[in-house]
C-alpha positions, 0 to 999 in steps of 0.5 A, spaced: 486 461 547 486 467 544 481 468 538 485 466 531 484 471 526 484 469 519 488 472 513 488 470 507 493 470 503 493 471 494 499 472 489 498 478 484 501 481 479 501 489 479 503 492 471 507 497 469 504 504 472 505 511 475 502 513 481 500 520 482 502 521 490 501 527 495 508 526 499 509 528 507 514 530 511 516 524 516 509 520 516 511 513 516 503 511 517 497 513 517 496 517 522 503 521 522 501 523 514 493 525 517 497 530 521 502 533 516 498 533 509 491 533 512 484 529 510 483 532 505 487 528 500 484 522 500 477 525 498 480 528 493 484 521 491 478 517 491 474 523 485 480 521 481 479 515 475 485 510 478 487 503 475 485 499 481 478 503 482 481 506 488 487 511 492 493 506 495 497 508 500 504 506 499 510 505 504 516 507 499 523 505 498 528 509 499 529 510 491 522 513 490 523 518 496 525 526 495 530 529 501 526 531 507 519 527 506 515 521 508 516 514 506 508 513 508 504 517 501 497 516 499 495 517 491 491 514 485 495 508 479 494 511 473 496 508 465 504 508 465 502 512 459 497 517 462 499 525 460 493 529 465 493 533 470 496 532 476 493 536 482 498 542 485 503 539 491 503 531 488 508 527 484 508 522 480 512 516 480 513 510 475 513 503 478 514 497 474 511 491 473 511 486 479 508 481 484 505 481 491 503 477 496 495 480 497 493 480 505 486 481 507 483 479 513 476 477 516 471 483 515 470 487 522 466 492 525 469 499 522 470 502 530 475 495 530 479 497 524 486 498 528 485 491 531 483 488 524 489 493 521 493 490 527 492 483 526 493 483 518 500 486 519 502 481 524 501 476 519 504 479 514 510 480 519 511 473 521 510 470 514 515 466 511 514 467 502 520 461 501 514 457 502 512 459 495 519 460 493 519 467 493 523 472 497 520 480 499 522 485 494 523 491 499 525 495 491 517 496 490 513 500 495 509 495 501 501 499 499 495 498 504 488 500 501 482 504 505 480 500 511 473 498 508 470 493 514 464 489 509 471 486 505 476 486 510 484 490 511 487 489 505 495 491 505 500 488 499 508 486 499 512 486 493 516 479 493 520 475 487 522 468 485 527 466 491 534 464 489 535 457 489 542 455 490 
């Protein structure tokens, strides 16, 4: 028997907000987006004051894309009212309100981290959200936080309430 890797699973509400966001070229992941932007970006994410006390990564819809760059982003949630600065190169995009089902899985050794970003993906992949009555909402972004292994990979999925016919 395989070994069973727990995933818990919690809805949340995310508020109106902007995102402040360095675009790619063609990253559709993590790795792809390291080689097209560099690591750099992330440390400079995590200096700013961001309204979930931490960077997000984003897979983006369709609506938020410019031609010829990336779905996958990396950036800070700020006040949907926030006027600062925003660094040279990024973007800020407004999403609106909306609720997600939070996946976070066991915590695990940091040399584990694919596995554990693996395991949370498949579980999320193969959930069904009618069970709760709602559906995915593929209008808002999928957003992975930093893999941290003392708290476990975290990754979200925008849903809304299901049609009941």
């Amino acid at each position: 028997m395989e070994k069973v890797h727990c995933v818990f699973i919690q809805l949340i509400r995310k508020p109106q907000r902007k995102v402040i966001i360095k675009r790619g070229l063609k990253a559709e992941h993590y790795f792809s987006y390291s080689e097209e932007v560099g690591c750099d970006v992330w440390g400079l994410l995590k200096g700013m004051k961001s309204l979930s006390g931490e960077p997000v990564c984003l897979w983006l819809p369709e609506q938020y894309k410019k031609p010829n760059t990336s779905t996958y982003v990396q950036g800070v949630e700020v006040d949907p009212e926030y006027a600062g600065s925003v660094p040279e190169g990024f973007d800020v995009i407004a999403l609106p309100e909306a609720e997600y089902l939070m996946f976070q899985g066991e915590p695990f050794q940091e040399e584990d981290f694919r596995q554990a970003i693996g395991a949370v993906q498949l579980a999320m992949d193969r959930y069904d959200p009618t069970v709760m009555g709602y559906a995915w909402d593929d209008s808002n972004p999928r957003i992975q936080l930093e893999p941290i292994g003392t708290r476990g990979y975290i990754e979200m999925r925008a849903v809304k309430a299901a049609n009941k016919e």
